[in-house]
Each structure stands twice: as C-alpha cells, then as structure tokens.
MITIRO-787104 format. One record per residue: residue number from 1; residue in three letters; x, y, z of N, C-alpha, C in turn. Coordinates in Angstrom, 1 decimal. Atoms other than C-alpha are relative to their C-alpha. Example, Ala and Ser with C-alpha at 12.3 -4.5 7.8 and 13.67 -1.06 7.14 Angstrom:
<recs>
<rec seq="1" type="ALA" n_xx="0.9" n_yy="-1.2" n_zz="0.0" ca_xx="12.3" ca_yy="-4.5" ca_zz="7.8" c_xx="0.9" c_yy="1.2" c_zz="0.0"/>
<rec seq="2" type="SER" n_xx="-0.9" n_yy="-1.1" n_zz="0.0" ca_xx="13.7" ca_yy="-1.1" ca_zz="7.1" c_xx="-0.8" c_yy="1.1" c_zz="0.8"/>
</recs>
This chain:
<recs>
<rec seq="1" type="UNK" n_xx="0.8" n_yy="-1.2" n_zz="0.0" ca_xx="0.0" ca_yy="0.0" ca_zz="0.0" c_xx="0.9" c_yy="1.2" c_zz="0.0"/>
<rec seq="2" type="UNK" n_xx="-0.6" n_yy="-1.5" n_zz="0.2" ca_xx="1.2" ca_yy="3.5" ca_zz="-0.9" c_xx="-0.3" c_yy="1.2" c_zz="1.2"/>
<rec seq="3" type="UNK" n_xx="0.8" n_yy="-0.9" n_zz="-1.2" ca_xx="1.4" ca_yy="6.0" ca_zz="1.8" c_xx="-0.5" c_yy="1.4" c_zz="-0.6"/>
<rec seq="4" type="UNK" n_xx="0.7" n_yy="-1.3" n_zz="0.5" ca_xx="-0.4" ca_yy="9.3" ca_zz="1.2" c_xx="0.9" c_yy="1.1" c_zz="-0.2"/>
<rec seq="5" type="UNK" n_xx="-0.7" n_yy="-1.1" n_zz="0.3" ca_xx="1.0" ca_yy="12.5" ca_zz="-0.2" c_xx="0.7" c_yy="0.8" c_zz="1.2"/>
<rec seq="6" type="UNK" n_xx="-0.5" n_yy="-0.8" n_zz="-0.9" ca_xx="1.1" ca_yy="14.5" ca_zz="3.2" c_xx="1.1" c_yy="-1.2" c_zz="1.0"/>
<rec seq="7" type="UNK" n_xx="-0.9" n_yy="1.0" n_zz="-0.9" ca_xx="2.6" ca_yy="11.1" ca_zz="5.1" c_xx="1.9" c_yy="0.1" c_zz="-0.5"/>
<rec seq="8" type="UNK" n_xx="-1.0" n_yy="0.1" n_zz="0.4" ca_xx="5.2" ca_yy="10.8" ca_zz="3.0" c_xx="1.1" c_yy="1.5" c_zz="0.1"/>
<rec seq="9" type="UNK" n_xx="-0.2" n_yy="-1.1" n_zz="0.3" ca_xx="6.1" ca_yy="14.4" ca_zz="2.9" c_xx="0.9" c_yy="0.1" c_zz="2.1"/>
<rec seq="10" type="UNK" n_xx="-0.7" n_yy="0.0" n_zz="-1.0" ca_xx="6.5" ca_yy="13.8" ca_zz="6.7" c_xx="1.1" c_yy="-1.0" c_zz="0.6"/>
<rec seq="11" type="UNK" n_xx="-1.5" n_yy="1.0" n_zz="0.0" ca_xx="9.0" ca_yy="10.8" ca_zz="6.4" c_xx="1.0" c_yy="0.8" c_zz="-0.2"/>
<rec seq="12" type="UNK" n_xx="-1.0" n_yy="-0.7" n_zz="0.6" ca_xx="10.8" ca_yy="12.7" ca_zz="4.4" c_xx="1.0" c_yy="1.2" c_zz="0.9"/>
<rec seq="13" type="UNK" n_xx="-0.3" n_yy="-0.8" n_zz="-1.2" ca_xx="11.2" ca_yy="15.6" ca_zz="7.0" c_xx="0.4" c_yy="-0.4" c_zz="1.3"/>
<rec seq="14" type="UNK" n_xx="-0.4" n_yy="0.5" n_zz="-0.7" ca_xx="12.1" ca_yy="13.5" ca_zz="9.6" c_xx="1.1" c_yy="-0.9" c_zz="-0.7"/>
<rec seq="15" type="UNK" n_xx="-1.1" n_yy="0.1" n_zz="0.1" ca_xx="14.8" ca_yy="12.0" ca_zz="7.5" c_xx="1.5" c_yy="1.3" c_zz="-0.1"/>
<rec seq="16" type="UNK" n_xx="-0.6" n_yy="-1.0" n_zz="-0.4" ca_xx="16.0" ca_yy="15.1" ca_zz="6.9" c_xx="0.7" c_yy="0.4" c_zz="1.2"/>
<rec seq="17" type="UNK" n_xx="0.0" n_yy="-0.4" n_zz="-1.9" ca_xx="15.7" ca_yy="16.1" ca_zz="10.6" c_xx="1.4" c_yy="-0.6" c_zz="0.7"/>
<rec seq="18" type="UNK" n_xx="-0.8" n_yy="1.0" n_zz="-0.8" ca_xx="18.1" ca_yy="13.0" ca_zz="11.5" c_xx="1.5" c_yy="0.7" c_zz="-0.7"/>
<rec seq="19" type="UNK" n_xx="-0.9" n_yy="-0.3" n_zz="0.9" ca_xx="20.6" ca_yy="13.9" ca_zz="8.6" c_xx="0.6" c_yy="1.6" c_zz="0.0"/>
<rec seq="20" type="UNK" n_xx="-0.9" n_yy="-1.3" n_zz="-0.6" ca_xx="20.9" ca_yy="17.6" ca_zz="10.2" c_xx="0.7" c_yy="0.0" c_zz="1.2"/>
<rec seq="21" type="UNK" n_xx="-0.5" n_yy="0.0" n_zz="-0.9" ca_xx="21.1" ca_yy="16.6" ca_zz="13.0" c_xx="1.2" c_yy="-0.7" c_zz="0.8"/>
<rec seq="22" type="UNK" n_xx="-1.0" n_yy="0.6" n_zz="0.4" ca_xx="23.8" ca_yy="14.4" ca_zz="12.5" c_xx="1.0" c_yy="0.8" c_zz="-0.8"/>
<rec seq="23" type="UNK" n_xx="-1.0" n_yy="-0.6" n_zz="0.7" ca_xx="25.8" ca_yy="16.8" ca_zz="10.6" c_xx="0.1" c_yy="0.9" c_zz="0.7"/>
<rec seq="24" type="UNK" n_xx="-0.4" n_yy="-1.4" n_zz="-0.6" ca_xx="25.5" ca_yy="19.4" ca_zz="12.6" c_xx="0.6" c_yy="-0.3" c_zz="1.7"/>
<rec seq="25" type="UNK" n_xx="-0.9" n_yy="0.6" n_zz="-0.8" ca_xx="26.9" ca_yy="16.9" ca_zz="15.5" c_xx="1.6" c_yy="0.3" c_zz="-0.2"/>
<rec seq="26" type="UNK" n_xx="-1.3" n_yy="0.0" n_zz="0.8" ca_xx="29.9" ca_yy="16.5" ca_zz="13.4" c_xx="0.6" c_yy="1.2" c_zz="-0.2"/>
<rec seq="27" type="UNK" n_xx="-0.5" n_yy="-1.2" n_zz="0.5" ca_xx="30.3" ca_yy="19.9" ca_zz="12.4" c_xx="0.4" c_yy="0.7" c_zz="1.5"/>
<rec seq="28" type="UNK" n_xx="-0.2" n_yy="-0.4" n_zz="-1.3" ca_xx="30.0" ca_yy="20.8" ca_zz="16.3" c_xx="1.7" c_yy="-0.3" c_zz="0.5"/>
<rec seq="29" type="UNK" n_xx="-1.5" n_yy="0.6" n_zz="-0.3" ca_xx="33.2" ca_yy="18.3" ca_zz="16.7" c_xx="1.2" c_yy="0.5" c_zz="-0.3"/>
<rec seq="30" type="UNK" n_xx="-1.1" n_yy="-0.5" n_zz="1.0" ca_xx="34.9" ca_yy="19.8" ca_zz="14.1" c_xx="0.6" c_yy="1.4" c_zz="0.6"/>
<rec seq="31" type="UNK" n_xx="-0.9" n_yy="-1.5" n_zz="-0.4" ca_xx="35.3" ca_yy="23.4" ca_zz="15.6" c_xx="0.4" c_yy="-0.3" c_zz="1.6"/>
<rec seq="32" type="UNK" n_xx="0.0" n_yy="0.2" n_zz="-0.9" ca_xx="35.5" ca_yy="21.5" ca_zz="18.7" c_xx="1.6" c_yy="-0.2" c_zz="-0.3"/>
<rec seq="33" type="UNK" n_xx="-1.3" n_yy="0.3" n_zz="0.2" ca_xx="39.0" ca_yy="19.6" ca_zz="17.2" c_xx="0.7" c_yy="1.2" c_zz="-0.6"/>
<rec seq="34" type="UNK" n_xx="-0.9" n_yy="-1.7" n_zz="0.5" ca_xx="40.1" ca_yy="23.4" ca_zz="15.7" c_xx="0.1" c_yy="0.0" c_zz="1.0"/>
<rec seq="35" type="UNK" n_xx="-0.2" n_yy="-0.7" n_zz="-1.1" ca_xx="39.8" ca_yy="24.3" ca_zz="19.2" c_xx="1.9" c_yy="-0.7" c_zz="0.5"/>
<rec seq="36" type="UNK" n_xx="-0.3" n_yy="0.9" n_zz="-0.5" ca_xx="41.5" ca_yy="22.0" ca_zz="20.5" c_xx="1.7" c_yy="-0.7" c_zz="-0.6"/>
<rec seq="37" type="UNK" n_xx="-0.9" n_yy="0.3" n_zz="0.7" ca_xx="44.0" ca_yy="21.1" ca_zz="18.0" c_xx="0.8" c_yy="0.9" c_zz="-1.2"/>
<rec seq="38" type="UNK" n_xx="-0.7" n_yy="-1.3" n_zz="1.0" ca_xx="44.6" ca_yy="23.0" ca_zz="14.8" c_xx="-1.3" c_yy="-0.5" c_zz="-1.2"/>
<rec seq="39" type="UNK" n_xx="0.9" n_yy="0.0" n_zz="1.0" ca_xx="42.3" ca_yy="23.9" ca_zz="11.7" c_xx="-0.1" c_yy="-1.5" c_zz="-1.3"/>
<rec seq="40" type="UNK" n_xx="-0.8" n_yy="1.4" n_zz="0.6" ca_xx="44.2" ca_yy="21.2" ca_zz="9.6" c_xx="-0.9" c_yy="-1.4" c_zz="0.3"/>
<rec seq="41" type="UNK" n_xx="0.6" n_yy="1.1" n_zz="-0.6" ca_xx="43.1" ca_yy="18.5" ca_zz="12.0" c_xx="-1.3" c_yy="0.0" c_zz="-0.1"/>
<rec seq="42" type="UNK" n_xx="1.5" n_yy="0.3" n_zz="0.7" ca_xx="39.6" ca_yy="19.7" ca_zz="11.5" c_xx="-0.6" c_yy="0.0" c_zz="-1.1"/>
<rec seq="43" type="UNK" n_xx="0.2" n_yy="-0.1" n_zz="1.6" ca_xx="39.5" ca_yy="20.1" ca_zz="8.1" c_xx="-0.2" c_yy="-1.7" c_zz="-0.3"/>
<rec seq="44" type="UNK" n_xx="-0.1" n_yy="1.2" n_zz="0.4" ca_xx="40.8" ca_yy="16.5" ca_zz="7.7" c_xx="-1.5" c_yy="-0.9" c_zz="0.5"/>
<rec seq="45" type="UNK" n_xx="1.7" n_yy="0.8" n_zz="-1.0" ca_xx="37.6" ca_yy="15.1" ca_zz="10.9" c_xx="-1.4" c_yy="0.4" c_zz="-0.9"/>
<rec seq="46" type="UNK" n_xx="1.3" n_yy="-0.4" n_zz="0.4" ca_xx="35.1" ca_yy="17.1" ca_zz="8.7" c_xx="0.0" c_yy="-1.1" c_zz="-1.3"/>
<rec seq="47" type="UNK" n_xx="0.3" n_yy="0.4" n_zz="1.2" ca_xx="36.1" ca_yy="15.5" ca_zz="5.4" c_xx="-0.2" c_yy="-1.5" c_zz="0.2"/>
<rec seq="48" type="UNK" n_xx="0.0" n_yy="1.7" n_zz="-0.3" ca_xx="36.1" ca_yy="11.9" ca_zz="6.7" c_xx="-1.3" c_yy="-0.2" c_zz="0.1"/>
<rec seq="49" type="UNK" n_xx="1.7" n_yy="-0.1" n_zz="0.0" ca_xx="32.4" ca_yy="12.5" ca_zz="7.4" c_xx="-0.8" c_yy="0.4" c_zz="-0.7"/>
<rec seq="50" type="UNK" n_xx="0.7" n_yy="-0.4" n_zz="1.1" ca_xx="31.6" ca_yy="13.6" ca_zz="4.2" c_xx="-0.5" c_yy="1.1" c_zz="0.1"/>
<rec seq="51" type="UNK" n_xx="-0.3" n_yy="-1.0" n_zz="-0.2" ca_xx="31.2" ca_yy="17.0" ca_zz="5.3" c_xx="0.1" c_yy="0.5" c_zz="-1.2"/>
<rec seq="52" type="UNK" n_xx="-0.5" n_yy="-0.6" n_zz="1.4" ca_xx="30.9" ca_yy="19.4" ca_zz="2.0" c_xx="1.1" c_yy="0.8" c_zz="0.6"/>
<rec seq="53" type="UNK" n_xx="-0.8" n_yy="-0.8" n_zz="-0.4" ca_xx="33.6" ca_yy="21.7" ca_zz="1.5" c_xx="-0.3" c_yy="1.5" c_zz="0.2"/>
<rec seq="54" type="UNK" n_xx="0.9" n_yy="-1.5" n_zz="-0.8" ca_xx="31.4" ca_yy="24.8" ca_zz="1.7" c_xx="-0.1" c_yy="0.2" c_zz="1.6"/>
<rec seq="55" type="UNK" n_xx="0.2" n_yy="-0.3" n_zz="-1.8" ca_xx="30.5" ca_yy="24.0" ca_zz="5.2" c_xx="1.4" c_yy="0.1" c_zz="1.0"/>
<rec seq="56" type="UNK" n_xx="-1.3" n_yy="0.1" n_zz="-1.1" ca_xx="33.9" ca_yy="23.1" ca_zz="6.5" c_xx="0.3" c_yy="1.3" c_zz="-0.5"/>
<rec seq="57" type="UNK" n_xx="-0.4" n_yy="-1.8" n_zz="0.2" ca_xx="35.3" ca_yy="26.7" ca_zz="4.8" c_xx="-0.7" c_yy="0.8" c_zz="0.7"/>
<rec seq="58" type="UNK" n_xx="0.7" n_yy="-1.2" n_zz="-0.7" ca_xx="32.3" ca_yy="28.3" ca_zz="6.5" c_xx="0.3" c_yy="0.1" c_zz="1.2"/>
<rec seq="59" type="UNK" n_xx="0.0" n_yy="-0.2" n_zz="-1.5" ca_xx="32.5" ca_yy="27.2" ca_zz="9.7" c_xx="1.2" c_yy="-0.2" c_zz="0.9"/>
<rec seq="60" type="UNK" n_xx="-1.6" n_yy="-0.2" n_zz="-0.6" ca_xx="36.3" ca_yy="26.9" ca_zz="10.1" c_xx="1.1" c_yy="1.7" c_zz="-0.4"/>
<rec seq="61" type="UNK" n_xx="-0.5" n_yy="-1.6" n_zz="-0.1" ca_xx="37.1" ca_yy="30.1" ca_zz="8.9" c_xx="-0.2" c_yy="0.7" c_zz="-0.5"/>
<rec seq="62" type="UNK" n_xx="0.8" n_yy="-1.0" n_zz="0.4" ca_xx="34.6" ca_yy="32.2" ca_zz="8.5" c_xx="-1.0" c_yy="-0.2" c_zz="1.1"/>
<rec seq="63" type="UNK" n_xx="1.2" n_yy="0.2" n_zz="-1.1" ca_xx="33.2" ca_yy="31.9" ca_zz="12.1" c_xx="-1.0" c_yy="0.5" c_zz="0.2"/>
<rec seq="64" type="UNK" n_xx="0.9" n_yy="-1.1" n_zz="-0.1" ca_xx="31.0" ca_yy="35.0" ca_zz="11.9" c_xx="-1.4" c_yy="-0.4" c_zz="-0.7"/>
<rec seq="65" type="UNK" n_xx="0.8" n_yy="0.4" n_zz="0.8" ca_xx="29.1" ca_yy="33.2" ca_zz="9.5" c_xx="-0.8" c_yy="-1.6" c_zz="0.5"/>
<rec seq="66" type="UNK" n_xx="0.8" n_yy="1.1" n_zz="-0.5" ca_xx="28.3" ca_yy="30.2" ca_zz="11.7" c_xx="-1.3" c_yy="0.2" c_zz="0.5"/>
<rec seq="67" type="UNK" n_xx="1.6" n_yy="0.0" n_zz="-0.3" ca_xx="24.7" ca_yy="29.6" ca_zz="12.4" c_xx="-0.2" c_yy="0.1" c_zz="1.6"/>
<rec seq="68" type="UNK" n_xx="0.4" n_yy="0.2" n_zz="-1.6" ca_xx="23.5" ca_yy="30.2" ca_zz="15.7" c_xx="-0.4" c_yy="-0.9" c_zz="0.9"/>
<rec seq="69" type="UNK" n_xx="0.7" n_yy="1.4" n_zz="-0.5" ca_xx="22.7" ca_yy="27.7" ca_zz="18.4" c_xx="-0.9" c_yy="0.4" c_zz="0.7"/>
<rec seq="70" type="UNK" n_xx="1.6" n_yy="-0.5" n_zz="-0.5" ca_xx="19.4" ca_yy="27.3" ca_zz="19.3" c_xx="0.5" c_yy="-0.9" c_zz="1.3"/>
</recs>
C-alpha cells in the first residue's frame, strides 16, 4: 500500500531532521578539534564525514558566519 501524499512528505522531514542533526553533531566536533587542536586537523575530521567543502570553509574560517545555536 502507498502512503499518502502528506505522510510521506513527513518521512521525508524527519529524515531530513536525522541527517541535520547528525551533521550538525559533526560539524560541532569539528570546531570543537580546531579548538583544540589546529584547523588542519579539523578540516581532515570534517572530510572523513563527508562533510561538504562549503560548510567546512564556512565554519572553520569564517566563524562569523556560523549559524547560531538554538
């Protein structure tokens, strides 16, 4: 059986959901290992994670531009 237009619409959103929330774990780590270590080292922890390279440039050095935590 096929699920309905709006059901599906909310799978989808909830995969989503998981897949930010999970990157944006990762991405937390990553300025956590800059801290911590050096940019280098977090460049390498982002890209192992599949991490694009947009986000790792943004949020390793271009902090001003990181997103705010809710």
């Amino acid at each position: 059986m096929e699920k309905a237009p709006i059901e599906q619409a909310a799978v989808l959103a909830m995969d989503e959901a998981r897949t930010n929330l999970r990157q944006r774990r990762i991405v937390d780590a990553g300025i956590a290992v800059q801290g911590s270590m050096n940019t280098m080292s977090a460049v390498e922890y982002l890209r192992r994670r599949d991490i694009g390279r947009d986000v790792i440039e943004r949020v390793l050095l271009e902090p001003h531009r990181r997103r705010a935590r809710a």
